[in-house]
C-alpha angles and dihedrals in degrees: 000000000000123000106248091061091050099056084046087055090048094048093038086064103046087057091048095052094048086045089059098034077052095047088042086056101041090047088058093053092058094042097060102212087179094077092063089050113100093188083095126229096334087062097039084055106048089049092056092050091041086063101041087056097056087046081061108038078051093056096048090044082052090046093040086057088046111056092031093099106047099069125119131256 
């Protein structure tokens, strides 16, 4: 395999990976686990947090696959 493909390949996952991490997140969000939780606000809000933050490490990691490429040599 040549090595440009390879480091395609290698990109292509990472944006993969932070696109699903993104959409898992998301999906979490609409699903609003938080009304079934009987610990109360504290609980409602660390879940939301919990999936912001993975909306956002899903988007870096997407980024990260993103802009991996472009740099100089």
């Amino acid at each position: 395999m040549t090595r440009l493909a390879s480091q395609w390949k290698q990109r292509g996952l990472w944006i993969v990976v932070g696109v699903f991490v993104a959409l898992v997140g998301l999906g979490t969000l609409a699903g609003m686990p938080w009304r079934y939780a009987g610990g109360g606000a504290a609980t409602a809000a660390i879940q939301i947090l919990a999936a912001l933050a993975t909306v956002g490490i899903g988007a870096a990691v997407a980024w990260l696959g993103v802009t991996s490429g472009s740099e100089k040599r």
